[in-house]
C-alpha positions in Angstrom: 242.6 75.8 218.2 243.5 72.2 219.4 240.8 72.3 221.8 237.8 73.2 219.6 239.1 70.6 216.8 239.3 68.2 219.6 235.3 69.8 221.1 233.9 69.1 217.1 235.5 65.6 216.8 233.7 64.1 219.7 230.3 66.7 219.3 229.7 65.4 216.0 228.9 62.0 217.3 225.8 64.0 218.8 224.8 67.2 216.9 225.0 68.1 213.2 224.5 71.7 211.6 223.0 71.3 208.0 221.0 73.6 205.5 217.4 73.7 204.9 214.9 74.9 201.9 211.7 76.1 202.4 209.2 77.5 200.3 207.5 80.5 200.2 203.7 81.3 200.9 203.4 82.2 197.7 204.8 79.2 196.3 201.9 76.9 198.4 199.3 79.5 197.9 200.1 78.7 193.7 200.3 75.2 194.0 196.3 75.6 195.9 195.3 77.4 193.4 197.1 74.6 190.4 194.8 72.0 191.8 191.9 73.8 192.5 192.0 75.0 188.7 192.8 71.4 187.6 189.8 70.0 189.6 187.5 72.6 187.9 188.7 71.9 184.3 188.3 67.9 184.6 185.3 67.9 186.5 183.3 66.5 184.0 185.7 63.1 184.2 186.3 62.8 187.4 182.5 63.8 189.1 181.3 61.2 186.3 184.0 58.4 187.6 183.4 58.9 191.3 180.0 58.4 190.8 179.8 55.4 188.8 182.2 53.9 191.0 179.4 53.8 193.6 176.7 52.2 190.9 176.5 48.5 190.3 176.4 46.4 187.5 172.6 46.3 186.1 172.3 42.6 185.6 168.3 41.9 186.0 167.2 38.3 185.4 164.7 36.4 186.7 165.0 35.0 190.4 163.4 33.5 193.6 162.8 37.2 194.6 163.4 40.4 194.8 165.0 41.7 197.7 163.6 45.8 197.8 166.5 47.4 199.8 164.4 49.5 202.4 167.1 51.2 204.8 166.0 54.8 203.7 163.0 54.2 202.0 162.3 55.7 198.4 159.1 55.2 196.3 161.4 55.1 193.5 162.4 51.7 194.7 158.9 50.0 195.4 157.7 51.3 192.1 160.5 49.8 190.2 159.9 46.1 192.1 156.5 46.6 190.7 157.2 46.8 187.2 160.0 44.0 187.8 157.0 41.8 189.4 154.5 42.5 186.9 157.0 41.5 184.1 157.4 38.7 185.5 160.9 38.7 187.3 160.4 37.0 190.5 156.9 36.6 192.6 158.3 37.1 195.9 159.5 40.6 197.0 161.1 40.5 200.5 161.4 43.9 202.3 163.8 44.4 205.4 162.5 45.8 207.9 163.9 47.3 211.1 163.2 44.9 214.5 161.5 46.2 217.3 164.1 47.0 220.1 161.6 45.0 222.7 161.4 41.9 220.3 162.3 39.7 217.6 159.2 41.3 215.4 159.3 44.5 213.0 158.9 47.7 214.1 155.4 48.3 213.4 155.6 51.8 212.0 158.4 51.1 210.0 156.3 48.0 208.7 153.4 50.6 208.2 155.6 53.1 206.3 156.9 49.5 204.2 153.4 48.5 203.1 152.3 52.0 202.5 154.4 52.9 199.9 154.2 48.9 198.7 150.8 49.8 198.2 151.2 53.2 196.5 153.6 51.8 194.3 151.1 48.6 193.4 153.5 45.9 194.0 151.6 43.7 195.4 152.0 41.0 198.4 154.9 41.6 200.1 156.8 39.6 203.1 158.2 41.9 205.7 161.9 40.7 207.0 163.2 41.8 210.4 166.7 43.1 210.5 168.9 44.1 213.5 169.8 48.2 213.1 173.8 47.4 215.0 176.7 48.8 213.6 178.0 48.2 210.9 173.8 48.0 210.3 174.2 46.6 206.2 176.2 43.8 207.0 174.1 42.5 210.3 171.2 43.3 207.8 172.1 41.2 205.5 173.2 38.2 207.7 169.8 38.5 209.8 168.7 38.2 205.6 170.5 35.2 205.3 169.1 33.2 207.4 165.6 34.2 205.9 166.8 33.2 202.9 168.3 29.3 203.8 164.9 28.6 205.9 162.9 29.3 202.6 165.4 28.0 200.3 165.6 31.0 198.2 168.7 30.4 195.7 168.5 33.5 193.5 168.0 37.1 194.5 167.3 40.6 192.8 168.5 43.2 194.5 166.5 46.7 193.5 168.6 49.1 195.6 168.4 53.2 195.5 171.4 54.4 192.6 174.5 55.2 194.8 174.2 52.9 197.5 173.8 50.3 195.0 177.4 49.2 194.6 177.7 48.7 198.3 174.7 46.9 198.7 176.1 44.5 196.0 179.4 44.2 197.9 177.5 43.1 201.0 174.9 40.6 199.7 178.1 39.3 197.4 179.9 38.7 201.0 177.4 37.2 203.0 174.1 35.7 200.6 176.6 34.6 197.6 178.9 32.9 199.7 175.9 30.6 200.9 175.4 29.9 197.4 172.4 32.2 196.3 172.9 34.2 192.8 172.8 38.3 193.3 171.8 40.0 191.1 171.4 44.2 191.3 169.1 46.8 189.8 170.5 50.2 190.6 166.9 52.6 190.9 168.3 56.1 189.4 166.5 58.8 191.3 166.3 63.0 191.0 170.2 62.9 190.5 172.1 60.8 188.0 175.9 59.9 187.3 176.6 63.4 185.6 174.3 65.6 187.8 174.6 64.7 191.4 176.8 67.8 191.7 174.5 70.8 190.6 173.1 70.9 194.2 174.3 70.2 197.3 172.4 67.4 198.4 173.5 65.5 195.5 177.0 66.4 196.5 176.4 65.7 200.1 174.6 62.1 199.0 177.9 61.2 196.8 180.0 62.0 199.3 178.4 60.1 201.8 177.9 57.1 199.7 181.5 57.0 199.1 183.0 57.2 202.3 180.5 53.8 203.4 181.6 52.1 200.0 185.7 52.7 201.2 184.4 51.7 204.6 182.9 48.7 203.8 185.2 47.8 201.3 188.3 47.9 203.1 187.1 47.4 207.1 183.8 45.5 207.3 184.2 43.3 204.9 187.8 42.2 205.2 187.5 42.7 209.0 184.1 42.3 210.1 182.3 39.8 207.8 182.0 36.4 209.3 
């Protein structure tokens, strides 16, 4: 007996025997099927918040330009810089434009594509700006927009930019054109799928999600991180 109480005193400096509490499979499997449940009985708050948390402020007003956000181009878009020209926001609507790998120039079919739909859409005269496509491709769009921008001394922008990218696109031009002193402003261009219907097909839900993983990226990495 002296021997084991002598074995535990020094053991305990090493090992320890304690109790543990687990829970069942049935227990986890409930608690799935709690928050599933919950999700499905809120949707309609939560879908509507996640969604307009990717949509900026609509704040219109007249400016130098209006910059047509072009990345995945949408008809949508030109035809809404067209009814902004024609009432008279801004004359000048500057359209980003892919560079050619081999030069400093647009790619010409993307420039194509650009002023066919510019057309379609009657907007008028347009003034195609080359942007870099390198990662992260919004943010080296936007500085390669930049200096576009100081060389023609253009000290207001509106920025017409498809619905769920729009708050992002804010964020960026914010960062980079607003800290060189030029107003943004943003037009968010709602398409096929609003705030409260983006989830009644999968596209929509695979857009939103999408769109909100590149806001949270942008938001916390490229822009704190990246951003000159």
């Amino acid at each position: 007996m002296r021997e084991t109480g002598i074995a535990s005193h020094w053991t305990r400096h090493f090992f320890y025997r304690g109790e543990f509490t687990r829970t069942t499979w049935k227990f986890r499997l409930g608690l799935i099927a709690l928050v599933l449940v919950s999700a499905w009985l809120t949707r309609s708050w939560w879908t509507v918040a996640v969604a307009r948390s990717l949509v900026c402020e609509a704040n219109a007003a007249p400016s130098d330009a209006i910059l047509l956000e072009n990345f995945d181009p949408s008809y949508l878009v030109f035809e809404r810089a067209a009814r902004l020209r024609k009432a008279g926001v801004a004359q000048r609507v500057l359209v980003p434009v892919p560079a050619d790998s081999e030069a400093s120039d647009s790619n010409p079919v993307a420039a194509g594509m650009a002023e066919l739909l510019a057309r379609l859409a009657r907007v008028g005269a347009i003034e195609i700006v080359p942007v870099r496509e390198v990662e992260p491709i919004s943010l080296n769009a936007a500085l390669d927009l930049q200096h576009f921008v100081d060389q023609q001394r253009i000290r207001s922008i509106l920025v017409v930019s498809p619905f769920f990218r729009s708050r992002r696109s804010s964020l960026v031009y914010q960062r980079t054109l607003g800290r060189s002193g030029v107003t943004i402003h943003c037009d968010p261009v709602e398409e096929t799928r609003g705030i409260s219907t983006w989830t009644r097909s999968w596209h929509g839900i695979e857009d939103v999600t999408e769109q909100w993983l590149k806001l949270q990226y942008y938001r916390f990495y490229v822009l704190p991180f990246r951003a000159p």
